[in-house]
C-alpha positions as CSV (number, residue, x, y, z in Angstrom):
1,X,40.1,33.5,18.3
2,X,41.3,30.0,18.1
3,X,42.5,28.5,21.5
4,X,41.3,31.3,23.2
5,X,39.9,30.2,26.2
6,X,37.4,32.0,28.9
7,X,37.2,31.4,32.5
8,X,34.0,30.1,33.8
9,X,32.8,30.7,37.2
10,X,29.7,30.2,38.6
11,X,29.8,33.3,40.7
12,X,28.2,35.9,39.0
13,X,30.2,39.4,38.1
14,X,27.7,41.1,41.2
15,X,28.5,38.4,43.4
16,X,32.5,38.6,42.8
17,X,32.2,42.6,43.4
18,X,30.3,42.3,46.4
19,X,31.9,39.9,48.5
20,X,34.1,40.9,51.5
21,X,38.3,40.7,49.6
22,X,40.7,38.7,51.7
23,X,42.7,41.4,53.3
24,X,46.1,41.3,54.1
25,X,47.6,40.4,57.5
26,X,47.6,43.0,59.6
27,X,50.8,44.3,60.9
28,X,50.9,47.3,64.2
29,X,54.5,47.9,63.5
30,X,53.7,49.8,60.2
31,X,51.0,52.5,61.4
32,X,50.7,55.0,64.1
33,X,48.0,56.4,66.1
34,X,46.1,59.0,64.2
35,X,44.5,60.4,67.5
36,X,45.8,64.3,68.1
37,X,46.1,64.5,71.5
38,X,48.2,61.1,71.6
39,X,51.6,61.8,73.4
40,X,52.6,58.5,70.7
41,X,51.3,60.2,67.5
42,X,53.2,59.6,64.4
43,X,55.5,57.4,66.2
44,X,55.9,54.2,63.7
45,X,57.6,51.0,65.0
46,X,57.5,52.0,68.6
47,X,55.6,49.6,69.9
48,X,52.4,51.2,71.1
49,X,50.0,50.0,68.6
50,X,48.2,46.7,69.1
51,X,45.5,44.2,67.0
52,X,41.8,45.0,68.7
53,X,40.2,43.4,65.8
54,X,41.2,41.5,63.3
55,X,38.1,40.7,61.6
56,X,37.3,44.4,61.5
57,X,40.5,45.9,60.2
58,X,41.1,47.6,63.8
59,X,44.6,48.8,66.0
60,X,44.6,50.1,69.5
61,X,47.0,52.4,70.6
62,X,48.8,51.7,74.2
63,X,49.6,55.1,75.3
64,X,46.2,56.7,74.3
65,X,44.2,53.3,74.6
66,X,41.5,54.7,71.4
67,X,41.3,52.1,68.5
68,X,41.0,53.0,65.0
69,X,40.3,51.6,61.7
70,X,43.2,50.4,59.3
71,X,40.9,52.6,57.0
72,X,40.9,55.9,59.3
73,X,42.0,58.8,57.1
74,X,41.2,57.2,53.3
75,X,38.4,57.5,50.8
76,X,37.4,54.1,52.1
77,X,36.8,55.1,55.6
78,X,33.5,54.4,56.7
79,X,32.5,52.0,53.7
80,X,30.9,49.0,54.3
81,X,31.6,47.6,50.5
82,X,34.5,46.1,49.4
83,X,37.6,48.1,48.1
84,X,37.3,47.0,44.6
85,X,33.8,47.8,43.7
86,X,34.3,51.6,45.5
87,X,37.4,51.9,43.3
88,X,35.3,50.9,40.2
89,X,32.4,53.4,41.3
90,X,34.8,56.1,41.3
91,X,36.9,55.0,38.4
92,X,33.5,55.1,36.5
93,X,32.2,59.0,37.8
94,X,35.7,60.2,36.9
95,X,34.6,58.9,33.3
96,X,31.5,60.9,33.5
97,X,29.1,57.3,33.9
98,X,25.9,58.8,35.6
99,X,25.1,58.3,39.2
100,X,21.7,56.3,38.5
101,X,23.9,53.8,36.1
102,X,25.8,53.0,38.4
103,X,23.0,52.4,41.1
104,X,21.4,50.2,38.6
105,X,23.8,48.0,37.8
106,X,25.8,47.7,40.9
107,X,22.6,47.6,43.3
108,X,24.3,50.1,45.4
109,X,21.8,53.1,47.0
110,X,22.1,56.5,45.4
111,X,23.4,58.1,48.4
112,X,26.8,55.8,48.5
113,X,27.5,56.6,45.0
114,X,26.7,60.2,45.6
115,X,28.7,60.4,48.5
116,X,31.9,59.5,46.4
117,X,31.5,62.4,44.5
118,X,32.2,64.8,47.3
């Protein structure tokens, strides 16, 4: 392939997986608390949820005053890897790639991988 060219990093593939992604900005106008006994609960846009931490992806709601995760209620919730390797981990078991693969070449622990399966 004349002209062809490859990008060159000198981040390794493992390195590039496994490093924290740049999230977006958060913004409390587009969720709603998640907490059940919230008088505010599904209300989007209405002012009662606020940043408690942007570093950690968290809201807290006004009326209820309990903070959540921007994760609460998705496959990710709970994960401490980033969002594109757990999306490749379960793109791979849905392609039948055994578990102890996976733990080999990503360096993850048997349990996470397992626990994807559930």
């Amino acid at each position: 392939m004349e002209g062809a060219e490859i990008e060159k990093s000198d981040e390794s593939w493992h390195d590039m997986f496994m490093k924290k992604e740049q999230s977006e900005p958060m913004n409390p106008s587009h969720i709603f608390c998640p907490n059940l006994a919230c008088c505010a609960r599904g209300q989007i846009g209405a002012g009662n949820i606020v940043i408690h931490d942007r570093q950690r992806q968290r809201s807290r709601c006004k009326a209820c005053r309990k903070t959540f995760s921007a994760n609460r209620g998705t496959m990710f919730e709970g994960l401490r890897k980033p969002t594109p390797l757990i999306v490749i981990v379960v793109t791979l078991l849905a392609y039948g790639c055994p578990v102890q693969a996976i733990v080999h070449v990503f360096g993850l622990d048997e349990r996470t991988v397992s626990g994807q399966l559930a």
